[in-house]
N, C-alpha and C positions, 0 to 999 in steps of 0.2 A: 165417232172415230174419224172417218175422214168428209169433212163437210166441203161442199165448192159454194157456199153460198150464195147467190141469186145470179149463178150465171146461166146463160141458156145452151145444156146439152142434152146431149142424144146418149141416155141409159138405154141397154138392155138388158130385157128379161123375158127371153124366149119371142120375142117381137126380131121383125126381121127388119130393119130402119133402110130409107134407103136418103143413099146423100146425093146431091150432083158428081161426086167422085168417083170410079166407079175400084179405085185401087179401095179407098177407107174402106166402100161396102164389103170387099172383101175380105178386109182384117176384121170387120167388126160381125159378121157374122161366122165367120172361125175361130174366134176369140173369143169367148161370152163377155170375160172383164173386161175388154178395155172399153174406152168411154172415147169420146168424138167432140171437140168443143172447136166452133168455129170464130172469126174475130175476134179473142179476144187480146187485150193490148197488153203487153209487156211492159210491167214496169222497170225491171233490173235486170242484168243480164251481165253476169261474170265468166271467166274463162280461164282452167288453170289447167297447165302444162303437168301430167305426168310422163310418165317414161314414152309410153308405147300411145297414147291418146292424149285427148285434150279434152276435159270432164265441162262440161254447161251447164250452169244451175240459172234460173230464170224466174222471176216471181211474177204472177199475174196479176194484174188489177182486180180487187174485191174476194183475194184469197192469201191465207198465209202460210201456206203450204208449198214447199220450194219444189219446181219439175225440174228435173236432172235427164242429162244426154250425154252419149259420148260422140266425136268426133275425131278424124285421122289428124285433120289439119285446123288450124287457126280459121274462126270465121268473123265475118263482119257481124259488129255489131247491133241486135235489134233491140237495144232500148228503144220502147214507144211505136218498135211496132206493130203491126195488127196479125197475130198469128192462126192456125187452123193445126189446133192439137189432135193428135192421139195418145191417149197414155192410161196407163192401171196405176191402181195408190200401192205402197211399197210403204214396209216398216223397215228402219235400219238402227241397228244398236250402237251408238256410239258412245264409249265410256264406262259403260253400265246401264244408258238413259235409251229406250224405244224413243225414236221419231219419226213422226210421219213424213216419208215423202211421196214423190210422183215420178213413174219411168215413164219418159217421154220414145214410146214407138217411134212418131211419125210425127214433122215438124216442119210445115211448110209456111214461108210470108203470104198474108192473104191479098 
């Protein structure tokens, strides 16, 4: 179902993780799904305007699985660079078709 293939993150499973951050430790132990992935580099990174937000979709190097974010305002963009995600995998129906995507919690440049 949802694979991240040979990237290096921090699952939980009743394991208490701790990072140098002290904010993720917190989501990720009140959260059981979400998942913690650090440096990893952005390859794409789009930005489209609707009404009330401004929706992010971003693809990571060595996965094909698109993480999505909302935004108030327009941001600069981080094609290529090095990010520190938080985010759980999300199925969304579009057309009739399930696809997998990724809600991106927490999204800082590393």
């Amino acid at each position: 179902m949802f694979t991240l293939n040979n990237w290096q993150t921090l699952l939980l499973s009743n394991v208490v993780v701790k990072t140098k951050n002290k904010t993720v430790d917190k989501l990720l132990n009140m959260h059981q799904k979400l998942t913690h992935s650090e440096m990893v580099k952005v390859t794409s990174h789009v930005q489209r305007d609707t009404k009330e937000w401004v929706l992010n979709t971003i693809m990571i190097e060595g996965c094909d699985v698109p993480f999505k974010y909302k935004r108030k305002k327009m941001y600069k963009n981080i094609k290529g660079q090095r990010v520190n995600l938080t985010y759980y995998p999300v199925t969304e129906s579009v057309a009739g078709i399930d696809i997998e995507t990724v809600k991106v919690v927490r999204i800082k440049i590393a």
